[in-house]
Steps between C-alpha positions, in 0.01 A plus 500: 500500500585676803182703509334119458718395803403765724089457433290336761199257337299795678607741266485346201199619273358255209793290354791677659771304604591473849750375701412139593657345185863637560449457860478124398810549307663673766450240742703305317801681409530581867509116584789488273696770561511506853586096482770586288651763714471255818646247270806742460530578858451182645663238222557205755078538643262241518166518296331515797655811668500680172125477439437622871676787446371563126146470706589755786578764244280414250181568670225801492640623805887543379370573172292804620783647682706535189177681301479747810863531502516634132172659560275314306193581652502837420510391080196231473159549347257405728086529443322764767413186698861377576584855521269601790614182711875542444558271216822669471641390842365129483761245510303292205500742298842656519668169480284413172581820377877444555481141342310633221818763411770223559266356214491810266889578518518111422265522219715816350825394530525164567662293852797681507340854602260337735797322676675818540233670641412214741847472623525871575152498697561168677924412520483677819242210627641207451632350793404772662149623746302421186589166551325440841207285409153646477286176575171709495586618134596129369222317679251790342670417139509139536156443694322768217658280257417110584184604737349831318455661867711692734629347851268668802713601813318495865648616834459250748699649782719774598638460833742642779601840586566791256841476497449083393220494356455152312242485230361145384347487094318213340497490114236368266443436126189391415370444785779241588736598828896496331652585769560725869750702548710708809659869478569801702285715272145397293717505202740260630264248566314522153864471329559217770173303421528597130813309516344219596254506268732542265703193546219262525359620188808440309535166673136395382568644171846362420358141618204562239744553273425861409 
């Protein structure tokens, strides 16, 4: 199961199981366990504040930290393809990857092992720098998910000295302008405008009813 866990689609051969469907599984069992430990550390929070912060760690990002971090990389089973253009450093991959073992130890021994092992990776997060919000990551989930595309970033501006610089970013998905946002650095302004985005989105969305 782990070996399963730790295969990339690229290197499976014929009907050898990769690691999509546990990743699936995974996915899941993170969602739960890391709501129940904010649950525990924050027992008077809103539902809103909780799923923000379930959403800033729970992310590809955050998620591809911990597989570096326990040196994941070096373990998966990748074809030559994703070999040769460093499968084994990509974000996508290493968070999938990560997912997909939350899933196997689940799949072995049941919630209680996959709880422990979450907590130890992740206690250290809540409240804490994991729980700054990565607006680029979320509007990439949620846009992928309701709009099948990613959100395009374009620099409009950046402006003043050096020192001061201000950089200006306009945000698009689908074609349709979401948003423009301000920073002192070009990432800044695309978390800036990806806020933006963001909130109007879930605005439309939650007046759809969806």
């Amino acid at each position: 199961m782990l070996q399963t866990a730790l295969t990339h689609p690229s290197a499976a051969t014929g009907s050898e199981a990769h690691y999509e469907r546990l990743e699936f599984l995974g996915d899941a069992v993170l969602d739960l366990a890391i709501a129940d430990l904010l649950m525990r550390k924050f027992p008077s929070a809103k539902e809103g504040p909780l799923s923000k912060q379930r959403a800033s760690i729970v992310n590809a990002r955050t998620l591809a930290l911990k597989a570096q971090a326990i040196e994941l990389g070096a373990l998966l089973r990748l074809g030559k393809g994703e070999e040769k253009s460093g499968g084994r450093e990509k974000t996508s991959i290493l968070a999938a990857a990560f997912e997909a073992v939350i899933g196997a130890i689940y799949s072995d021994g049941g919630l209680a092992p996959a709880q422990h092992v979450v907590e130890q990776l992740f206690a250290g997060d809540i409240g804490g720098p994991a729980a700054e919000r990565d607006y680029k990551t979320e509007l990439q989930e949620l846009s992928y998910r309701h709009y099948r595309v990613q959100p395009v970033y374009e620099l409009i501006s950046a402006e003043g000295p050096d020192h001061a610089k201000r950089f200006t970013t306009r945000i698009r998905i689908g074609g349709r302008e979401l948003g423009v946002g301000e920073g002192g650095s070009k990432k800044q302004s695309e978390q800036a405008a990806a806020h933006l985005a963001l909130d109007r989105i879930e605005r439309e969305l939650n007046e759809r009813g969806n």
